[in-house]
VMD Tcl script that draws the C-alpha trace (Angstrom):
set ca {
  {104.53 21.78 76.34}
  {100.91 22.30 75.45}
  {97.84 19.47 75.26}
  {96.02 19.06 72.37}
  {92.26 17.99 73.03}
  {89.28 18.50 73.89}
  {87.98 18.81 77.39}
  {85.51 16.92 79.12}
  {83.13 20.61 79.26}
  {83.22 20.98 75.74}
  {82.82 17.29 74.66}
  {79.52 17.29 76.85}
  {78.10 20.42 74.59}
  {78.59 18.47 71.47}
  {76.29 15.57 72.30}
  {73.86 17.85 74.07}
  {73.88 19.67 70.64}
  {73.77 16.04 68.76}
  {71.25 15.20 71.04}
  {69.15 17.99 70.45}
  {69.11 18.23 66.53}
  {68.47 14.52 66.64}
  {65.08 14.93 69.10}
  {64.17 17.53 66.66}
  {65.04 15.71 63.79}
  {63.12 12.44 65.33}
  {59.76 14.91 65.90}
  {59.61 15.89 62.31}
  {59.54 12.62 60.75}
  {56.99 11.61 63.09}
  {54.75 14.56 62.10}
  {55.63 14.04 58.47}
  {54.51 9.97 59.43}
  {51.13 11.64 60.73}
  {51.07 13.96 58.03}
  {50.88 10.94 55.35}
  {48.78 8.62 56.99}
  {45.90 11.59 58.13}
  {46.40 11.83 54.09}
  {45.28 8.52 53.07}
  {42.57 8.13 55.34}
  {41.51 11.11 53.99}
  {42.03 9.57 50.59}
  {39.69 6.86 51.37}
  {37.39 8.75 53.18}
  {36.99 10.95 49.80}
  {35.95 7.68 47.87}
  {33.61 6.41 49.93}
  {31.69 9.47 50.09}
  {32.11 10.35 46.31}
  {30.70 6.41 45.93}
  {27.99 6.72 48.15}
  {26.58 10.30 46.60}
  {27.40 8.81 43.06}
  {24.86 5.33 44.35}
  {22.13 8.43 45.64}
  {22.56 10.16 41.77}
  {22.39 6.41 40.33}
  {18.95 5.41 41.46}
  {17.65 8.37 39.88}
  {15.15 8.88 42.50}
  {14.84 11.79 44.52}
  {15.93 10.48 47.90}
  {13.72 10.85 51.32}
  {14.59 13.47 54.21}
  {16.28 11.90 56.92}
  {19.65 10.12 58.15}
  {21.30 7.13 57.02}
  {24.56 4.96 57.84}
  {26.59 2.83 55.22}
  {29.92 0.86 56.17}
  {32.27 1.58 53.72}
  {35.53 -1.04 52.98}
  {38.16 0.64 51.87}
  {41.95 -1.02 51.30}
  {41.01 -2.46 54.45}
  {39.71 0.23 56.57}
  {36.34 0.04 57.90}
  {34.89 3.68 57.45}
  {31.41 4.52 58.76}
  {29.62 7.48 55.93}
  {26.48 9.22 57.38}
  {24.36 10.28 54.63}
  {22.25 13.37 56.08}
  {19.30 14.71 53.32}
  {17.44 17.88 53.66}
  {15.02 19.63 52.13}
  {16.19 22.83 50.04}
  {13.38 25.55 49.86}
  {12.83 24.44 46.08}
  {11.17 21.14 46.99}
  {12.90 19.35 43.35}
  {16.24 19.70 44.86}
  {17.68 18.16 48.28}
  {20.65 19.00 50.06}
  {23.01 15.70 50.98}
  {25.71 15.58 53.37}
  {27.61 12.62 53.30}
  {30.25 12.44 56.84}
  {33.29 10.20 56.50}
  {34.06 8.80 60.08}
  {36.70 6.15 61.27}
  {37.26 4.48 64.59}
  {40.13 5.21 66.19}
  {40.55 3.63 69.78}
  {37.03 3.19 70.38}
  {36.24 7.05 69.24}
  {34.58 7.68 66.03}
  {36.90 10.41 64.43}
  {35.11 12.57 61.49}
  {37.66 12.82 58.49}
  {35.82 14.04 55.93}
  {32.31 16.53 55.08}
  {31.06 16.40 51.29}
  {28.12 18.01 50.91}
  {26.16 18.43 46.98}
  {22.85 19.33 46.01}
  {20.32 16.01 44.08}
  {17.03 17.29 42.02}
  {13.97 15.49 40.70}
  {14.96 13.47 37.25}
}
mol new
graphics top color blue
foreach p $ca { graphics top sphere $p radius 0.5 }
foreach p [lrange $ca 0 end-1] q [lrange $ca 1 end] { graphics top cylinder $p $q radius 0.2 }
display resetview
């Protein structure tokens, strides 16, 4: 008379296969989790930069050399944007660098560069 079954060998290999594909499995939704929020900060990071350069173009005056830092609220995230002007070698046009950072655990993290080019109205 034979046994049917499985035996204790073989059951272990099945969960340490389960148990595998499930760590992989729980890995890839967490980068996918990463994935979407790095994408919405970067979102808002976009807009406050695109606001800021848009406020520079607004006042219609050609804006001073130097540095600058605005707080920027954004669907309640605090981002920091660092406005950096330079002079181009045509002095009616200056360069403007505007650098999107957040705070994350004390550590100002840079999440987005956007960089145009303002002349003399």
């Amino acid at each position: 008379m034979k046994q049917r079954g499985f035996t204790l060998v073989e059951i272990l290999v099945a969960l340490a296969v389960v148990a595998i594909t499930l760590s992989a499995g729980l890995q890839a939704t967490g980068a996918l989790t990463r994935a979407a929020t790095r994408q919405s900060d970067q979102w808002l990071a976009q807009l406050c930069a695109e606001n800021e350069l848009t406020r520079l173009r607004l006042t219609r005056q050609l804006p001073g050399v130097g540095d600058s830092t605005v707080t920027c609220e954004q669907a309640g995230h605090t981002l920091q944007v660092r406005l950096s002007v330079l002079p181009t070698p045509n002095p009616n046009f200056r360069r403007i660098d505007a650098v999107v950072t957040a705070p994350v655990d004390g550590v100002a993290v840079q999440l987005l560069t956007l960089s145009t080019v303002l002349g003399r109205y």
